[in-house]
PQR file of N, CA, C, O and H, with PARSE charges and radii, in Angstrom:
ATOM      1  N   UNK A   1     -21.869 -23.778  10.655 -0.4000 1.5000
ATOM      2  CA  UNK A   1     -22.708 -23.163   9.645 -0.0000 2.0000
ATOM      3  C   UNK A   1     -22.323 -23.752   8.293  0.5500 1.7000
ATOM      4  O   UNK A   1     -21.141 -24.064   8.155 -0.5500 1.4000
ATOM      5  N   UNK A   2     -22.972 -23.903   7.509 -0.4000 1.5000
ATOM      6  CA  UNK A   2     -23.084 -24.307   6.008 -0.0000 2.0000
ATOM      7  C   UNK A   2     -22.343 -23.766   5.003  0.5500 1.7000
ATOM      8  O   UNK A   2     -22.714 -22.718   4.475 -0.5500 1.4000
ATOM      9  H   UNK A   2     -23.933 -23.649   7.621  0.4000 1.0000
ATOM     10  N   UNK A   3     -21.443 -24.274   4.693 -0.4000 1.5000
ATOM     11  CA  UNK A   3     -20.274 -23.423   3.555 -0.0000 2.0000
ATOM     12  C   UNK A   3     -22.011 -22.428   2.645  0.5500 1.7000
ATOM     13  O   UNK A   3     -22.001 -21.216   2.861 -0.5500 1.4000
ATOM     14  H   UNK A   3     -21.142 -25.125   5.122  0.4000 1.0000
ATOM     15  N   UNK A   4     -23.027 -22.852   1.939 -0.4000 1.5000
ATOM     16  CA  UNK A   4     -23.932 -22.740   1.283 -0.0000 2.0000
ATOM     17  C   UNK A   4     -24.588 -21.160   1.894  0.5500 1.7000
ATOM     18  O   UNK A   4     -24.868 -20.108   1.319 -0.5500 1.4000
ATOM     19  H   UNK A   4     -23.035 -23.836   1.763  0.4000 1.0000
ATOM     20  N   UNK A   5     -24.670 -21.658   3.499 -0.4000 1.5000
ATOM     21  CA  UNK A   5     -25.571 -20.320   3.919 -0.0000 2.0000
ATOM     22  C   UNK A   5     -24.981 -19.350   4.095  0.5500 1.7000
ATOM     23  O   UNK A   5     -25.458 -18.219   3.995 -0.5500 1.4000
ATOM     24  H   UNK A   5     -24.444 -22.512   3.967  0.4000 1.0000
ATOM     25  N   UNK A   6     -23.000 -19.825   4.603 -0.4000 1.5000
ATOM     26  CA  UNK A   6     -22.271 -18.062   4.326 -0.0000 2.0000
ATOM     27  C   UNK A   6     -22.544 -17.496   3.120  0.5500 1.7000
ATOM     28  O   UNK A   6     -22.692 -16.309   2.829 -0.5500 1.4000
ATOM     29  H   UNK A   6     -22.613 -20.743   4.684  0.4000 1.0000
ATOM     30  N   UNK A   7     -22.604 -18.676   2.316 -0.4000 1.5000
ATOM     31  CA  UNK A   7     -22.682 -17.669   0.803 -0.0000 2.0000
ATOM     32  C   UNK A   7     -23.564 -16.983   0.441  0.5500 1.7000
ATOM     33  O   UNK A   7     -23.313 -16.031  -0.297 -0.5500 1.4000
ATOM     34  H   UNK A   7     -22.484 -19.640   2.553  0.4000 1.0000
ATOM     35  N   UNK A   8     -25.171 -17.324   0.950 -0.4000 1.5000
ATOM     36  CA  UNK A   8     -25.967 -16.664   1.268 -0.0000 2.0000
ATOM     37  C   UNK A   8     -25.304 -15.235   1.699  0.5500 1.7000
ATOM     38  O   UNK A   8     -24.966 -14.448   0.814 -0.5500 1.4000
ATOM     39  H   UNK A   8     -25.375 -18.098   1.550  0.4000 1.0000
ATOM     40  N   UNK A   9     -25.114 -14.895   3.175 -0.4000 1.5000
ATOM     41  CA  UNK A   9     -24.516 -14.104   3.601 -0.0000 2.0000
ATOM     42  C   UNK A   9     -23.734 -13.011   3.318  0.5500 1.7000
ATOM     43  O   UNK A   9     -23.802 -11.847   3.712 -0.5500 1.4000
ATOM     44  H   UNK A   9     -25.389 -15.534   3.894  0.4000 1.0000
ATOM     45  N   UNK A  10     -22.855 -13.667   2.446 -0.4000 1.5000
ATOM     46  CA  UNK A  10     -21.921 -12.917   1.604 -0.0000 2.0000
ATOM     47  C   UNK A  10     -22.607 -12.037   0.667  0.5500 1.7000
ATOM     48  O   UNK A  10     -22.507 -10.827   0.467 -0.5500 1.4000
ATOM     49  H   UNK A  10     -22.800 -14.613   2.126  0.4000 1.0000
ATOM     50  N   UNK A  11     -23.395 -13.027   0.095 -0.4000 1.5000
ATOM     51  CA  UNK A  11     -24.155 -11.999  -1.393 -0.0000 2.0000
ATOM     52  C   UNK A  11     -25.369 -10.919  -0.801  0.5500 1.7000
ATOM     53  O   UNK A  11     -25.800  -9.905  -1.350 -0.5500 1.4000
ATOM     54  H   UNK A  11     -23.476 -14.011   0.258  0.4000 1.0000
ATOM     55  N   UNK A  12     -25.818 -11.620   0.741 -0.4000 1.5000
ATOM     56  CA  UNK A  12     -26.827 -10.564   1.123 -0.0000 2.0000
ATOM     57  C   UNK A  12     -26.085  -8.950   1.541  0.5500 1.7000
ATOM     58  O   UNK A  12     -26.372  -7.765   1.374 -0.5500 1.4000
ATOM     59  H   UNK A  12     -25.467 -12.444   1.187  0.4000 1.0000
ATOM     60  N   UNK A  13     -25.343  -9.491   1.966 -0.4000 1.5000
ATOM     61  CA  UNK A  13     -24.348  -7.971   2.450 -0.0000 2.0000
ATOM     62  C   UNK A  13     -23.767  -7.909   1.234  0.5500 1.7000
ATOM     63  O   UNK A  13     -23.333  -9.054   1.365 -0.5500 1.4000
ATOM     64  H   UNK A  13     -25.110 -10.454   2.102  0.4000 1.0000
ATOM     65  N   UNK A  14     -23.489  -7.692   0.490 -0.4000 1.5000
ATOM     66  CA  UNK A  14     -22.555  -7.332  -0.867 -0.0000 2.0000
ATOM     67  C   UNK A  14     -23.115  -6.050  -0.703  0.5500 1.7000
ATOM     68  O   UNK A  14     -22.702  -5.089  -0.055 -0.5500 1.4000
ATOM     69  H   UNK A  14     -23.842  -6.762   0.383  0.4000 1.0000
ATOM     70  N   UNK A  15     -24.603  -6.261  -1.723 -0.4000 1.5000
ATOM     71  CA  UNK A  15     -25.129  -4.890  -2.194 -0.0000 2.0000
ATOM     72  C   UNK A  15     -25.266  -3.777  -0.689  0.5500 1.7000
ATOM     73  O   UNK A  15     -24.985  -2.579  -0.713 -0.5500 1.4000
ATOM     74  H   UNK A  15     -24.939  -7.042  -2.250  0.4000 1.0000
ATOM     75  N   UNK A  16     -25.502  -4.140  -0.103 -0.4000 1.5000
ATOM     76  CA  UNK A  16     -25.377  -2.664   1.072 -0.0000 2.0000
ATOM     77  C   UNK A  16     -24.209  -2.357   1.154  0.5500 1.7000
ATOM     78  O   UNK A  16     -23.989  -1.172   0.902 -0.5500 1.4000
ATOM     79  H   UNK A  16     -25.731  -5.114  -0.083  0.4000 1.0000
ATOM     80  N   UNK A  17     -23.382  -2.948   1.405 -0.4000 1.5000
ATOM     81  CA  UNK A  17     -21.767  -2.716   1.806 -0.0000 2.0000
ATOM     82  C   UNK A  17     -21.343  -1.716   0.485  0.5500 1.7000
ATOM     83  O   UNK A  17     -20.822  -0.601   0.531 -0.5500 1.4000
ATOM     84  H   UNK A  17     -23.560  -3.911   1.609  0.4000 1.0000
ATOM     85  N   UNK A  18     -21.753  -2.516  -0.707 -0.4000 1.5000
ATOM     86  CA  UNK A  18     -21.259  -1.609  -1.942 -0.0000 2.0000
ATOM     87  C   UNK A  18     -21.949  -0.218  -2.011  0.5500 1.7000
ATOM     88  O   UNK A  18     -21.390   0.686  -2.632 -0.5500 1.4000
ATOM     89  H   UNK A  18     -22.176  -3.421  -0.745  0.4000 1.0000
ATOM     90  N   UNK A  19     -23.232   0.003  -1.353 -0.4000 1.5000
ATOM     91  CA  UNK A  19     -24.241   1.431  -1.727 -0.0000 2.0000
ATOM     92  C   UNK A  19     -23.315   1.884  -0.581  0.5500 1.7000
ATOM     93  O   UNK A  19     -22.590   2.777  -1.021 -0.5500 1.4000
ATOM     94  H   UNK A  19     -23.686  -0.731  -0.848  0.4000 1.0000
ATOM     95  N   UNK A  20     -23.083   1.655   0.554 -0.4000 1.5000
ATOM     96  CA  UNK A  20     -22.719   2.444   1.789 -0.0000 2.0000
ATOM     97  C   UNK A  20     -21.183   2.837   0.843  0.5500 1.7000
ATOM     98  O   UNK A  20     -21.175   3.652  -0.080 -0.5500 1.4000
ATOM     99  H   UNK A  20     -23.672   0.930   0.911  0.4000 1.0000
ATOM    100  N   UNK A  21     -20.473   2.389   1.116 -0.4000 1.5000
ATOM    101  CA  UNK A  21     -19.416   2.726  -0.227 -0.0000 2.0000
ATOM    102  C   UNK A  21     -19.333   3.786  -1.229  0.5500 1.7000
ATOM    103  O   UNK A  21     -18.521   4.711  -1.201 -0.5500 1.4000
ATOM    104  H   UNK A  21     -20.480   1.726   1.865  0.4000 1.0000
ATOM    105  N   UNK A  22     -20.466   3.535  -2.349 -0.4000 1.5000
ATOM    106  CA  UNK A  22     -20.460   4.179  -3.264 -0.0000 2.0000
ATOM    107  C   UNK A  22     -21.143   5.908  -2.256  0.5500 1.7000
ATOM    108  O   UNK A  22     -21.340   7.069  -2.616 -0.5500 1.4000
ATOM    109  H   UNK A  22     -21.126   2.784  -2.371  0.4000 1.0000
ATOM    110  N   UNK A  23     -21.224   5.497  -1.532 -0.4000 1.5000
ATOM    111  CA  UNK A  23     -22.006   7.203  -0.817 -0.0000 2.0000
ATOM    112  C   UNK A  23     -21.219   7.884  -0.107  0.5500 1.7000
ATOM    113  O   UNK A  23     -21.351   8.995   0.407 -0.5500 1.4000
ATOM    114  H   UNK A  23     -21.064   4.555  -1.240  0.4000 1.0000
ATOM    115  N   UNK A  24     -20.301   7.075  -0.106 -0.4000 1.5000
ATOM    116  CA  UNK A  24     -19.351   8.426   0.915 -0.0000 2.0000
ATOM    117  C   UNK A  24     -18.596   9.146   0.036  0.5500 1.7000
ATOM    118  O   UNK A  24     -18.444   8.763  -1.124 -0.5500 1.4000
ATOM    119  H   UNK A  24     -20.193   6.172  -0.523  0.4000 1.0000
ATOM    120  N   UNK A  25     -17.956  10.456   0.594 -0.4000 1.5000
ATOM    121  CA  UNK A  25     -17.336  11.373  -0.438 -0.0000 2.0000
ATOM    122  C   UNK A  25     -16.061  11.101  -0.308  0.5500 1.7000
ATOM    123  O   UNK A  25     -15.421  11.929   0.341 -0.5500 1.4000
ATOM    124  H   UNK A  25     -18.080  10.767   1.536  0.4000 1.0000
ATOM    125  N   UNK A  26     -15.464  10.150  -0.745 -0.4000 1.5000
ATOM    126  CA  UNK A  26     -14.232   9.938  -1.107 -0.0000 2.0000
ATOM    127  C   UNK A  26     -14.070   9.968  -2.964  0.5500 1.7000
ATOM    128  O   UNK A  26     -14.906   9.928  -3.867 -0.5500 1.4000
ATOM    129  H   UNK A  26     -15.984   9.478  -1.271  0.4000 1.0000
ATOM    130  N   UNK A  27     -12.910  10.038  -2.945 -0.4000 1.5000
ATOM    131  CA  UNK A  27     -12.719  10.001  -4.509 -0.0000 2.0000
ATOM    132  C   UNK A  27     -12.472   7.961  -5.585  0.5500 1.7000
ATOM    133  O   UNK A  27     -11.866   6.953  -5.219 -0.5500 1.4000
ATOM    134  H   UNK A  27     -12.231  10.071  -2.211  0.4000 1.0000
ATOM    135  N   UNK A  28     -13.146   8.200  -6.654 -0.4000 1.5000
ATOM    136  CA  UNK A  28     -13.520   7.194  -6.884 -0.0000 2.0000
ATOM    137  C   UNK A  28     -11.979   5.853  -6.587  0.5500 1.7000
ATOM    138  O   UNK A  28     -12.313   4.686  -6.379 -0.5500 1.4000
ATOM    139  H   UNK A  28     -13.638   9.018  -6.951  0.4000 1.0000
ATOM    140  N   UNK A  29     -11.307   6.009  -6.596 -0.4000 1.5000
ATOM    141  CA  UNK A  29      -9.702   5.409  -6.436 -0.0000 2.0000
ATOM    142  C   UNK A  29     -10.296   4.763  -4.331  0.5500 1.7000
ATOM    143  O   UNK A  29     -10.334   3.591  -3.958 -0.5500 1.4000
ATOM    144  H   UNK A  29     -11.035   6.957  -6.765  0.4000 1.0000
ATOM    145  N   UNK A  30     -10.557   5.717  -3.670 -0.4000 1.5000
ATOM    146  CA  UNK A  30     -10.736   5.683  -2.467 -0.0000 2.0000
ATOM    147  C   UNK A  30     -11.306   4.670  -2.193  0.5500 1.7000
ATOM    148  O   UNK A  30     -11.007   3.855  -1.320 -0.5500 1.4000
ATOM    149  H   UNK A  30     -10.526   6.669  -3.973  0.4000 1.0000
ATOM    150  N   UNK A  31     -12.564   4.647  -3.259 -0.4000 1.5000
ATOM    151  CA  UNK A  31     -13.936   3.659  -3.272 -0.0000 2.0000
ATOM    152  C   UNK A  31     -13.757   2.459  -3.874  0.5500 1.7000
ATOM    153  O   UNK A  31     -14.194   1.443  -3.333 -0.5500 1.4000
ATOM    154  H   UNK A  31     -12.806   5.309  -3.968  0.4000 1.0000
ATOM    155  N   UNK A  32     -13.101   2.409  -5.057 -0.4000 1.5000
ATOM    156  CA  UNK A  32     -12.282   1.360  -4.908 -0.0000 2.0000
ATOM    157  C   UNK A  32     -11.532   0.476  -3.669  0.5500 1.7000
ATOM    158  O   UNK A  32     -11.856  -0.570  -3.107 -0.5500 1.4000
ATOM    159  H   UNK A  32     -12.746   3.234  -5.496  0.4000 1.0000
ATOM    160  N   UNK A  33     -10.725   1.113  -3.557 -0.4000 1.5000
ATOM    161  CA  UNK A  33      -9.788   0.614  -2.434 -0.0000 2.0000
ATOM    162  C   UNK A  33     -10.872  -0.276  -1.097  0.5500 1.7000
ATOM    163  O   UNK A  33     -10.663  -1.400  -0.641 -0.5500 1.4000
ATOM    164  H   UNK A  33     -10.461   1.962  -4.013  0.4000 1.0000
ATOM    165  N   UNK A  34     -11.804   0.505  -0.798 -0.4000 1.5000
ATOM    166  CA  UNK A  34     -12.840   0.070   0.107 -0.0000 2.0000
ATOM    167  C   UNK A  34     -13.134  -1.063  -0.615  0.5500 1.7000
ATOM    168  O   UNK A  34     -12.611  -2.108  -0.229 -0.5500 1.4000
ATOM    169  H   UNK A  34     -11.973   1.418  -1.168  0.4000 1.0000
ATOM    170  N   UNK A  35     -13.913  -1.093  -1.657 -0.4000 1.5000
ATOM    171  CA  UNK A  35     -14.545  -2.015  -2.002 -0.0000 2.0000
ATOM    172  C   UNK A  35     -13.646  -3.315  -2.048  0.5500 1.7000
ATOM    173  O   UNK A  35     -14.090  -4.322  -1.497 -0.5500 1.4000
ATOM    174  H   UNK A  35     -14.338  -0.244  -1.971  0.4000 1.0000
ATOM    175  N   UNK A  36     -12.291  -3.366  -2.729 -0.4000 1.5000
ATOM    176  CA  UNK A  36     -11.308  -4.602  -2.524 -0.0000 2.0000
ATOM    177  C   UNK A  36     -11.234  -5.085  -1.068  0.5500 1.7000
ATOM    178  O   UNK A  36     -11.196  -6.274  -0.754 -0.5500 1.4000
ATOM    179  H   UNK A  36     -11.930  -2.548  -3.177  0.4000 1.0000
ATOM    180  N   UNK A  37     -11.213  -3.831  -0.023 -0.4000 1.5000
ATOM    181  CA  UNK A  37     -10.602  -4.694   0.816 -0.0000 2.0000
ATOM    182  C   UNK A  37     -12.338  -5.408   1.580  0.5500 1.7000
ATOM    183  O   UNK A  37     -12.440  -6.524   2.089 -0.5500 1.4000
ATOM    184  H   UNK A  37     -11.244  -2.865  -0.279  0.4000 1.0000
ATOM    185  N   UNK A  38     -13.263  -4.581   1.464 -0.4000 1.5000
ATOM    186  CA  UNK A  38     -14.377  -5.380   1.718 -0.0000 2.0000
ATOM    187  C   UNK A  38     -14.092  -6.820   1.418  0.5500 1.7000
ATOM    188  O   UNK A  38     -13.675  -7.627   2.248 -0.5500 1.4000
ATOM    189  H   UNK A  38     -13.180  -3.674   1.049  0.4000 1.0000
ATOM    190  N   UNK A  39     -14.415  -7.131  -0.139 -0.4000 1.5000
ATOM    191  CA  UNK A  39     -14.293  -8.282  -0.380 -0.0000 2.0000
ATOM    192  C   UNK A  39     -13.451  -8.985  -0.025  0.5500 1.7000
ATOM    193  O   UNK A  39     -13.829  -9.998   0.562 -0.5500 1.4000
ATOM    194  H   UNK A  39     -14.755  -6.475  -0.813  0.4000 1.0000
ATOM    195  N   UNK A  40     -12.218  -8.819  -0.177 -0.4000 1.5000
ATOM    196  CA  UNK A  40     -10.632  -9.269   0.701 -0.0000 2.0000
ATOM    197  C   UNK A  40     -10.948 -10.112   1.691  0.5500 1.7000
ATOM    198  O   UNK A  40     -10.972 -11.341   1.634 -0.5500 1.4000
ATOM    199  H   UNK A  40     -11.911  -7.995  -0.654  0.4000 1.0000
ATOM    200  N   UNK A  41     -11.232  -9.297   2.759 -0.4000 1.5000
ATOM    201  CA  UNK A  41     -11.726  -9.280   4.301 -0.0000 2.0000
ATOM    202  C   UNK A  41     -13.092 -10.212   4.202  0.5500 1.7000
ATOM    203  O   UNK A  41     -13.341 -10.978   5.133 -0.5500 1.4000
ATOM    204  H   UNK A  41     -11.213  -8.298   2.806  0.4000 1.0000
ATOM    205  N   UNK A  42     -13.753 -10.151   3.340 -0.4000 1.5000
ATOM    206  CA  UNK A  42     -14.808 -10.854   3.643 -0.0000 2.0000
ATOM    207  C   UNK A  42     -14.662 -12.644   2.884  0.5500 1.7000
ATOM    208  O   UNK A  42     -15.172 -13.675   3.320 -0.5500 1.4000
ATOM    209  H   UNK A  42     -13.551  -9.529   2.583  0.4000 1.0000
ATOM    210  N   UNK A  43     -14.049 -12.516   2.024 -0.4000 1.5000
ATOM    211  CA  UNK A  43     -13.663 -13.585   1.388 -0.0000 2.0000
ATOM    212  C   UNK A  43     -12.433 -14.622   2.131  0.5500 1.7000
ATOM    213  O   UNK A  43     -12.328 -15.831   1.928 -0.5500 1.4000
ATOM    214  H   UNK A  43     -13.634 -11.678   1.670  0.4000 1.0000
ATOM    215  N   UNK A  44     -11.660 -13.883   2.929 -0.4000 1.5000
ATOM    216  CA  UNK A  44     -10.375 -14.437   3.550 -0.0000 2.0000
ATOM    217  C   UNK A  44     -11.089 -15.205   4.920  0.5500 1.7000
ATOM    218  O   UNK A  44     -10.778 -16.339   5.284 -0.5500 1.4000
ATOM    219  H   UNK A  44     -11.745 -12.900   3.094  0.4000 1.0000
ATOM    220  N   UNK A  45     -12.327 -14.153   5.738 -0.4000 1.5000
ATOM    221  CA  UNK A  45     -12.528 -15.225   6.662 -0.0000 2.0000
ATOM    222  C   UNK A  45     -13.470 -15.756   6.332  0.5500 1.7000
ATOM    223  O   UNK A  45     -13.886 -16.324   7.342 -0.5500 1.4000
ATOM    224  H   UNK A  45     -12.579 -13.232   5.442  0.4000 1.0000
ATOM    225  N   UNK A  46     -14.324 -16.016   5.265 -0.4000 1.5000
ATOM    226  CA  UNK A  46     -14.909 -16.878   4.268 -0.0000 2.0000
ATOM    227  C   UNK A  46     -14.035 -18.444   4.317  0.5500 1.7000
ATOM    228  O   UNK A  46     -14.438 -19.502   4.798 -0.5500 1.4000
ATOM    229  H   UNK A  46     -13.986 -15.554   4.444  0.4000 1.0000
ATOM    230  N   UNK A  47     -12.625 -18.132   3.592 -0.4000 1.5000
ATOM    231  CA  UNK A  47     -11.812 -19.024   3.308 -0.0000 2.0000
ATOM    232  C   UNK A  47     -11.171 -19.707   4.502  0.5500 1.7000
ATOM    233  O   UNK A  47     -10.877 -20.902   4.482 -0.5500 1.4000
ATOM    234  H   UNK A  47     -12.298 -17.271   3.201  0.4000 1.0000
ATOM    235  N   UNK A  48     -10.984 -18.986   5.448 -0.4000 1.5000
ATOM    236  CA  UNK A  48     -10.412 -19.661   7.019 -0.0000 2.0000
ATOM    237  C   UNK A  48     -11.594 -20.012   7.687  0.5500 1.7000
ATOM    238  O   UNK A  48     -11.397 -19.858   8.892 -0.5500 1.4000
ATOM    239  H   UNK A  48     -11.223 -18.015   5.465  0.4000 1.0000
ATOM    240  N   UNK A  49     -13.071 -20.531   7.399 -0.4000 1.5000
ATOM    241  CA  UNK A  49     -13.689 -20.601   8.134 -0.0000 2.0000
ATOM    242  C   UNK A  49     -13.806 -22.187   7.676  0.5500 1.7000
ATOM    243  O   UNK A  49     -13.885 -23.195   8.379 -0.5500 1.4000
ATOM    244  H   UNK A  49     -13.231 -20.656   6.420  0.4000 1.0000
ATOM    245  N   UNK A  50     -13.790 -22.045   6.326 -0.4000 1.5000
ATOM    246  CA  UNK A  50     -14.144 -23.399   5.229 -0.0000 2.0000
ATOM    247  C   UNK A  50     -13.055 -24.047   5.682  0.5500 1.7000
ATOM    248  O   UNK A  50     -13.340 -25.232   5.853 -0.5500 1.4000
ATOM    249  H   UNK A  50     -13.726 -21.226   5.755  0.4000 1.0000
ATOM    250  N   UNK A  51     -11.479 -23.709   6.065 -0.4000 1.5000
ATOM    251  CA  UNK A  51     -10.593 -24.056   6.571 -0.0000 2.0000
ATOM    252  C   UNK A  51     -11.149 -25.018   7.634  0.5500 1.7000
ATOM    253  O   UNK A  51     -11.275 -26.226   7.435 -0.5500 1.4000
ATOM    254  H   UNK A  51     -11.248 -22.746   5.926  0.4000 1.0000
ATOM    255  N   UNK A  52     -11.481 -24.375   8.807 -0.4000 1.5000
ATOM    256  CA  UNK A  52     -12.119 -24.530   9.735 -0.0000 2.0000
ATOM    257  C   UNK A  52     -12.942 -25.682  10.011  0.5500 1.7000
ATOM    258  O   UNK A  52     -12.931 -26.464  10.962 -0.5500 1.4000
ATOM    259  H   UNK A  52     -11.379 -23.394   8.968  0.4000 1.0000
ATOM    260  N   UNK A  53     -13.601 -25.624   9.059 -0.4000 1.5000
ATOM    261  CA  UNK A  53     -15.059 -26.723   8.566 -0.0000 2.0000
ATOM    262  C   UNK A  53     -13.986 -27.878   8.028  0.5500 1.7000
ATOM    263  O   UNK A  53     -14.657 -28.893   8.217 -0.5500 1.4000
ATOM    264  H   UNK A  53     -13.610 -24.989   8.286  0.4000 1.0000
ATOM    265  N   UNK A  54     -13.003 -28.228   7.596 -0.4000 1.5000
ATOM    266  CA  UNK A  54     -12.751 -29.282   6.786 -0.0000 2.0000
ATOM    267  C   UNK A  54     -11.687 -29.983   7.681  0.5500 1.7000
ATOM    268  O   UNK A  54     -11.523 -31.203   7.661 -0.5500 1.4000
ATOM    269  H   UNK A  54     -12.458 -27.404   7.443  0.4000 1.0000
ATOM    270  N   UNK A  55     -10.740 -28.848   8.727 -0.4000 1.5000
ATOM    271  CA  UNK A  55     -10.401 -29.333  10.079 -0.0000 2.0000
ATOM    272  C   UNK A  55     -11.320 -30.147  10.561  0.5500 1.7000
ATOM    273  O   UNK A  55     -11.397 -31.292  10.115 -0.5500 1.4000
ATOM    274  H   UNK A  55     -10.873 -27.857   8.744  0.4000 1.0000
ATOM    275  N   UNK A  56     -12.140 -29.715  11.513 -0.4000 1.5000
ATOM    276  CA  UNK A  56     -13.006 -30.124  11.922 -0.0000 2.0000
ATOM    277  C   UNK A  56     -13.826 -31.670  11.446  0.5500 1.7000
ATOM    278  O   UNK A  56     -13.891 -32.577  12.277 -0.5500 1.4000
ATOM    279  H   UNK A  56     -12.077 -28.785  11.875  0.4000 1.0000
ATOM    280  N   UNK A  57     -14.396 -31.835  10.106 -0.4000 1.5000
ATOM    281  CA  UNK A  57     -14.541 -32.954   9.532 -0.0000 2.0000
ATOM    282  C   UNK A  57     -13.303 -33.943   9.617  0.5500 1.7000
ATOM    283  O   UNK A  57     -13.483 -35.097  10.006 -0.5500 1.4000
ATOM    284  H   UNK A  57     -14.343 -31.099   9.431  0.4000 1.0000
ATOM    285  N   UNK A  58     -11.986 -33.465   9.235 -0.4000 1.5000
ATOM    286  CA  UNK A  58     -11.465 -34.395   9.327 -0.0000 2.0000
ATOM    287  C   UNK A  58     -11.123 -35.169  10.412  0.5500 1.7000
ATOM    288  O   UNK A  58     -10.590 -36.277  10.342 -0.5500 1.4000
ATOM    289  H   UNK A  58     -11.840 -32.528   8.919  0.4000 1.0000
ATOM    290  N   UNK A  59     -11.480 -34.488  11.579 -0.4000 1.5000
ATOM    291  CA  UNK A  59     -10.757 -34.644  13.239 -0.0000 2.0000
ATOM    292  C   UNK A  59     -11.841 -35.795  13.348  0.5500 1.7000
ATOM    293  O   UNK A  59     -11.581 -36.865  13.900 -0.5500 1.4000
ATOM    294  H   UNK A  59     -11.913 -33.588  11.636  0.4000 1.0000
ATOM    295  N   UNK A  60     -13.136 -35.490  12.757 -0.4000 1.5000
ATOM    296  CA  UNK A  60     -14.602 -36.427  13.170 -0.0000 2.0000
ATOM    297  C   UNK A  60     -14.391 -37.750  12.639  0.5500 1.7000
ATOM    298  O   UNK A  60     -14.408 -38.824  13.241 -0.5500 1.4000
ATOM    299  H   UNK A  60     -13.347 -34.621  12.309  0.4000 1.0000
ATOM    300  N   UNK A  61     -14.106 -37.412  10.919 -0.4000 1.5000
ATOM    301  CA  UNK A  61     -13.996 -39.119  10.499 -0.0000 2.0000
ATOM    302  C   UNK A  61     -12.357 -39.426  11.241  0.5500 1.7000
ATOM    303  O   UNK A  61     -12.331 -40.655  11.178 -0.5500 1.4000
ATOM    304  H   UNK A  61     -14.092 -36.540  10.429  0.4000 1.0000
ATOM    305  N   UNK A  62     -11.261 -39.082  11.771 -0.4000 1.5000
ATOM    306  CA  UNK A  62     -10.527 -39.836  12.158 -0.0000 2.0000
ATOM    307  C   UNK A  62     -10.859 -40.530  13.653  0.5500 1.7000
ATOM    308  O   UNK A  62     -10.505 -41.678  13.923 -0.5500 1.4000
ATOM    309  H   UNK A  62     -11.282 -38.083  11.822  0.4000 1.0000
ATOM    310  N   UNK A  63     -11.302 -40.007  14.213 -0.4000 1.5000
ATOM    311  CA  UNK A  63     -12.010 -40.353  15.152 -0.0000 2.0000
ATOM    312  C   UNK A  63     -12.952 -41.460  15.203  0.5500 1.7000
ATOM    313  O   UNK A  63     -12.805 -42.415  15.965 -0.5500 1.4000
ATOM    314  H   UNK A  63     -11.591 -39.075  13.993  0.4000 1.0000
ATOM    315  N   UNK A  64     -13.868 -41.336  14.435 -0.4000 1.5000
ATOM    316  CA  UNK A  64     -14.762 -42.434  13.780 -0.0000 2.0000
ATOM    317  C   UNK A  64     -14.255 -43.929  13.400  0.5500 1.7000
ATOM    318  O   UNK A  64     -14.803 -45.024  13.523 -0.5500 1.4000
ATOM    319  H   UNK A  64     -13.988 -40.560  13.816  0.4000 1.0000
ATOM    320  N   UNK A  65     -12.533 -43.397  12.704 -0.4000 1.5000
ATOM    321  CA  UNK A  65     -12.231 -44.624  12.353 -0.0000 2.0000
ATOM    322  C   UNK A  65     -11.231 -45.407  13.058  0.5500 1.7000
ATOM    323  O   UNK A  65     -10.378 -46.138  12.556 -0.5500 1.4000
ATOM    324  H   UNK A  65     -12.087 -42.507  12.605  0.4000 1.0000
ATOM    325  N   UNK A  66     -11.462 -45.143  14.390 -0.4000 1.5000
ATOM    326  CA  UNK A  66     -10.418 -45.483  15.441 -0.0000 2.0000
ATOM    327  C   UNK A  66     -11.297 -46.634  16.218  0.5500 1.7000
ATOM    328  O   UNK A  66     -10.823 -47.218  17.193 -0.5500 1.4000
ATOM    329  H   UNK A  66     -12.155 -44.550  14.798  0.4000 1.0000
TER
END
């Protein structure tokens, strides 16, 4: 998948993730806390995926240049 279209992804789920959030009855500190680790969590396998993707490329051009 496209470093470009997770990001898509990312920003399409933001705003629901944040309303589902802001609606539950926890206290605002609580909602916080949710909301960091949302992003956290969503940004970390964001970042190990791009990981992933640049593994991957590199395995192709070494390969290529064999």
């Amino acid at each position: 998948m496209s470093i470009n279209k997770t990001i898509d992804q990312i920003v399409d789920a933001f705003i629901p993730e944040m309303r589902k959030i802001s609606q539950t009855h926890e206290s605002e500190e609580q909602k916080e806390r949710h909301y960091k680790a949302w992003l956290r969590a969503t940004l970390q396998k964001f970042a190990d995926d791009v990981r992933k993707i640049a593994a991957h490329d590199k395995e192709t051009d070494a390969d290529g240049a064999t």
